[in-house]
GUGUKOL-374174 format. One record per residue: residue number from 1; residue in one letter; x, y, z of N, C-alpha, C, O in turn. Coordinates in pm, 1 decimal, always signed. Atoms other than C-alpha are relative to their C-alpha. Layout:
BEGIN
R    nr   rest        nc1        nc2        nc3       cac1       cac2       cac3        cc1        cc2        cc3        oc1        oc2        oc3
R   NUM      A          X          Y          Z          X          Y          Z          X          Y          Z          X          Y          Z
...
This chain:
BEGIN
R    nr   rest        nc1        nc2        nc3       cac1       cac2       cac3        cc1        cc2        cc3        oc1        oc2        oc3
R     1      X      +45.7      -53.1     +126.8    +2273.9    -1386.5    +1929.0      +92.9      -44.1     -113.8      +63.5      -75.2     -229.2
R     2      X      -81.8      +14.4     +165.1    +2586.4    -1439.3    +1720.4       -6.3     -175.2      -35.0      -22.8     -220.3     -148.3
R     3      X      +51.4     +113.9      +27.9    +2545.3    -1807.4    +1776.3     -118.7      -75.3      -81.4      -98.8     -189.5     -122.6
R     4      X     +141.0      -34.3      +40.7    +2163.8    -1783.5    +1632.1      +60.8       +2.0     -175.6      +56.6      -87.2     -260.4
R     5      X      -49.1      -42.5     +121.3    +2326.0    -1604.6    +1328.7     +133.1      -87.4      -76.5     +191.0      -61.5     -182.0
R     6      X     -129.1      +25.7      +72.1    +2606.3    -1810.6    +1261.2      -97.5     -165.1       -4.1      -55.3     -236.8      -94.9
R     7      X      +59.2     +134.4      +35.8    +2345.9    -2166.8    +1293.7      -60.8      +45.6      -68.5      -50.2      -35.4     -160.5
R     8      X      +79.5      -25.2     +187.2    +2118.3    -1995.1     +990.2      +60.7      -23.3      -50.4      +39.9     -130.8     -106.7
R     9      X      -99.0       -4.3     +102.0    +2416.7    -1940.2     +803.8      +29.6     -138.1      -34.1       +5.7     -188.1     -144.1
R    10      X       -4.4     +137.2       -2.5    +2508.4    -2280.1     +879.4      -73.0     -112.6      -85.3      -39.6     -201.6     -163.4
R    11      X     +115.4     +107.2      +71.2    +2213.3    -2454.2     +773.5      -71.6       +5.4     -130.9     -115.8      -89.8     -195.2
R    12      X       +5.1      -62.5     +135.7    +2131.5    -2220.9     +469.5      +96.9      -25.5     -109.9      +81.5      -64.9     -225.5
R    13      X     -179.2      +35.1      +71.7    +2502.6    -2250.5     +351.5      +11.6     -172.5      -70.6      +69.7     -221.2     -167.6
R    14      X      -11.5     +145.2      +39.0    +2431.6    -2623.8     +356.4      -60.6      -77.1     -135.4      -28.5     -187.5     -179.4
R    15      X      +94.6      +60.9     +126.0    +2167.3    -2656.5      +38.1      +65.6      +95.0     -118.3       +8.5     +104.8     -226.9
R    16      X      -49.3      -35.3     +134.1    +2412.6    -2453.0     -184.8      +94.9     -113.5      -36.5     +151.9     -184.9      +45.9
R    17      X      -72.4      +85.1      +46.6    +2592.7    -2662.1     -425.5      +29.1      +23.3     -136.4      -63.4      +50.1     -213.0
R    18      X      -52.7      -24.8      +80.3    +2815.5    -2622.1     -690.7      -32.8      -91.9     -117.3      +30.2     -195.9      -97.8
R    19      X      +38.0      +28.6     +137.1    +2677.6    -2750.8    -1053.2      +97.0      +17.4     -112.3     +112.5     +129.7     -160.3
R    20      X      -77.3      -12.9     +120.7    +2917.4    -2822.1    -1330.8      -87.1      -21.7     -109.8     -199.5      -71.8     -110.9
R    21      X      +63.2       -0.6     +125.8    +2863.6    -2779.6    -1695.0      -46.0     -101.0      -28.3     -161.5      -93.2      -70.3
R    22      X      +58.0     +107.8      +63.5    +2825.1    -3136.8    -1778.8     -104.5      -85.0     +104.0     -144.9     -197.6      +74.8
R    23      X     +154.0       +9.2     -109.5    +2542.0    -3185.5    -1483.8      -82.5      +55.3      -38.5     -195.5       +8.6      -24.3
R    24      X     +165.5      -92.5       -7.3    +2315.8    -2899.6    -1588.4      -88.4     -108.3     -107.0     -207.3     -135.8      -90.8
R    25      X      +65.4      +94.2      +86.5    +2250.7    -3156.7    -1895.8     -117.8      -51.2      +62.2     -233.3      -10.1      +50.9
R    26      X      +90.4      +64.8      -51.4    +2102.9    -3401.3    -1691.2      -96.1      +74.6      +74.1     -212.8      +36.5      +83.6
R    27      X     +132.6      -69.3     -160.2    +1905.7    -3180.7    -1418.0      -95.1      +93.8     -152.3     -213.0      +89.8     -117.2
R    28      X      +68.8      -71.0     +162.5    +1746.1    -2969.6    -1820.0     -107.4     -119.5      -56.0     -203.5      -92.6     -128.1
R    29      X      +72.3      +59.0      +56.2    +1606.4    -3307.7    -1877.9     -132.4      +44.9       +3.4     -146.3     +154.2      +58.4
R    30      X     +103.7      -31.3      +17.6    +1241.9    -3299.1    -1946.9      -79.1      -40.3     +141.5     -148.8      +36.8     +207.4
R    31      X      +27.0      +68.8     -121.8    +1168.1    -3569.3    -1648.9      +26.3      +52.6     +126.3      -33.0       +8.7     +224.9
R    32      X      -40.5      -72.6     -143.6    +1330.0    -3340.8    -1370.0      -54.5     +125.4      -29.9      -42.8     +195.0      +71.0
R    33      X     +126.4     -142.9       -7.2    +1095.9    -3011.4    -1482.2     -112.8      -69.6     +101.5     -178.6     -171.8      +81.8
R    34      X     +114.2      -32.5      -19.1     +868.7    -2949.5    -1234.0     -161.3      -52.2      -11.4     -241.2     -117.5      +55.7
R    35      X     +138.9      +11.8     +101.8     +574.1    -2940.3    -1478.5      +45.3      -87.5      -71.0     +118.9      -31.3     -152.1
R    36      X      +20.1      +76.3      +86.3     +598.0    -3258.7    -1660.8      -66.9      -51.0     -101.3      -55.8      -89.4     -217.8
R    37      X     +143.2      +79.4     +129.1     +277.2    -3368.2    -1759.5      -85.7     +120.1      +55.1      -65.4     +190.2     +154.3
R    38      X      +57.7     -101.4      -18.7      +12.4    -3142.6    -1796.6     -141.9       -1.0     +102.5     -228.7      +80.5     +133.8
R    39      X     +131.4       +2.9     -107.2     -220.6    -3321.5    -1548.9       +3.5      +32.5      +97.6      -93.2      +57.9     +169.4
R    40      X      -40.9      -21.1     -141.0      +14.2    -3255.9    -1265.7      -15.9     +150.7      +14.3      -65.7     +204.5     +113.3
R    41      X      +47.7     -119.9      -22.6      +14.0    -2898.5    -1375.0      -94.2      +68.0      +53.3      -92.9     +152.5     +142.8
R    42      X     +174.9      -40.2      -49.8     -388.9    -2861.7    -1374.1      -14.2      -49.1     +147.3      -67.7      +32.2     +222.7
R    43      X      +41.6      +25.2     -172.4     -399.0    -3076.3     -990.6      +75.3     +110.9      +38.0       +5.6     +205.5      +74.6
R    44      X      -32.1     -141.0      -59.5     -132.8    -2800.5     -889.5      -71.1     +157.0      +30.4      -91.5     +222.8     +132.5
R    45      X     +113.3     -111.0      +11.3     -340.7    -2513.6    -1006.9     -104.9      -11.2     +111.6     -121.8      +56.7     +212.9
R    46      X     +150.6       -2.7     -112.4     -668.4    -2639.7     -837.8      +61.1       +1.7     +168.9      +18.2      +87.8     +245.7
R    47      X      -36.1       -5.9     -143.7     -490.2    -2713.3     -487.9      +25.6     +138.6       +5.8      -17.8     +192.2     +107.8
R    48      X      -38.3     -152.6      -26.1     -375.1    -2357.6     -526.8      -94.7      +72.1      +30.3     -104.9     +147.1     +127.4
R    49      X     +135.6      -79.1      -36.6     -708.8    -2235.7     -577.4      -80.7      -10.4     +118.5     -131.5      +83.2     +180.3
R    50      X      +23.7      +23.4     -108.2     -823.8    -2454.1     -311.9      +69.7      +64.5     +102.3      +31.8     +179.1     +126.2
R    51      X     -132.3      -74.6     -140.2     -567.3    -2341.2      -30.2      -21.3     +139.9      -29.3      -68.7     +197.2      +68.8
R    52      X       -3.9     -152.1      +29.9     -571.6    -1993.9     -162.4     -140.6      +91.8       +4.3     -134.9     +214.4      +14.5
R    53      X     +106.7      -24.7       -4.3     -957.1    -1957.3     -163.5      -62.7      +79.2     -103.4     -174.9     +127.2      -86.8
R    54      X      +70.0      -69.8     +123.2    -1012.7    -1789.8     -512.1      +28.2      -81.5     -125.1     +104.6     -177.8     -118.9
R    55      X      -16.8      +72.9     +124.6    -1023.8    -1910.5     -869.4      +70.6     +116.1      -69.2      +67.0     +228.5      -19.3
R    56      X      -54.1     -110.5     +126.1     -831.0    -1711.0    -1186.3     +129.1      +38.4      +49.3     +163.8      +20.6     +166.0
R    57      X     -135.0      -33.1      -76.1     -505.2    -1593.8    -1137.8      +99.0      -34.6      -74.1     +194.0      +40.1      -97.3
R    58      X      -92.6     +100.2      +47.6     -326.5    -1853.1    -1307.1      +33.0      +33.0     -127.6     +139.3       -8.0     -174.0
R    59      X       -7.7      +22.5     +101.6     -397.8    -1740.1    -1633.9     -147.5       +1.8      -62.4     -165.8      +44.5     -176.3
R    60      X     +127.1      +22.6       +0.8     -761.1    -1802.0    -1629.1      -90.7     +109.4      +28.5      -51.0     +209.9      +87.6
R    61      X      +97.7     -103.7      -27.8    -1073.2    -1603.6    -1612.9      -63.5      -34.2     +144.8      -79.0     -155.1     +162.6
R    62      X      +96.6      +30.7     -135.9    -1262.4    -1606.9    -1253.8      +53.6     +106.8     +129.1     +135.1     +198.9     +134.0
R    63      X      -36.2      -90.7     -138.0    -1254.8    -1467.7     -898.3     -111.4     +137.2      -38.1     -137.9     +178.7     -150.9
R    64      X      +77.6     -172.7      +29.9    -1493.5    -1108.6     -841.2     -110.8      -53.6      +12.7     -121.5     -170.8      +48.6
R    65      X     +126.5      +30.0      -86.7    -1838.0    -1111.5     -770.6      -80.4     -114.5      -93.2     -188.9     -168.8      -72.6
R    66      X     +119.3     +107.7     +125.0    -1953.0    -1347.3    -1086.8      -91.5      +82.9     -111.0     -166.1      +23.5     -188.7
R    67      X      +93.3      -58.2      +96.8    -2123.4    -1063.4    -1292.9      +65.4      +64.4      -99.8      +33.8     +177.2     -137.7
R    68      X       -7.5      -14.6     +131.0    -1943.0    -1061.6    -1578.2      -80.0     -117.8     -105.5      -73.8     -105.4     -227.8
């Protein structure tokens, strides 16, 4: 068991990393967000909806039986 608990730690422990001030610059750029362009945003959304099996959510109107 403590072996178990001490390879999580291990492997969790491994994707922290220390960020200095004059790094956050670069990683703030616009090009390393995420959301860049706003087309990648909208394909994100829809796969979501897809995989997730409802529409609305996001921000948007939808989902419920359709009788509004």
């Amino acid at each position: 068991m403590a072996f178990h608990v001490a390879w999580v730690l291990l492997v969790t422990l491994g994707g922290c990393a220390t960020i200095l001030p004059y790094e956050r610059e670069r990683l703030s750029r616009p090009d390393m967000q995420l959301a860049s362009s706003p087309e990648l945003l909208q394909a994100e959304g829809h796969a979501t909806e897809v995989r997730e099996g409802a529409a609305g959510g996001l921000g948007g109107a939808g989902g419920g039986c359709g009788c509004n």
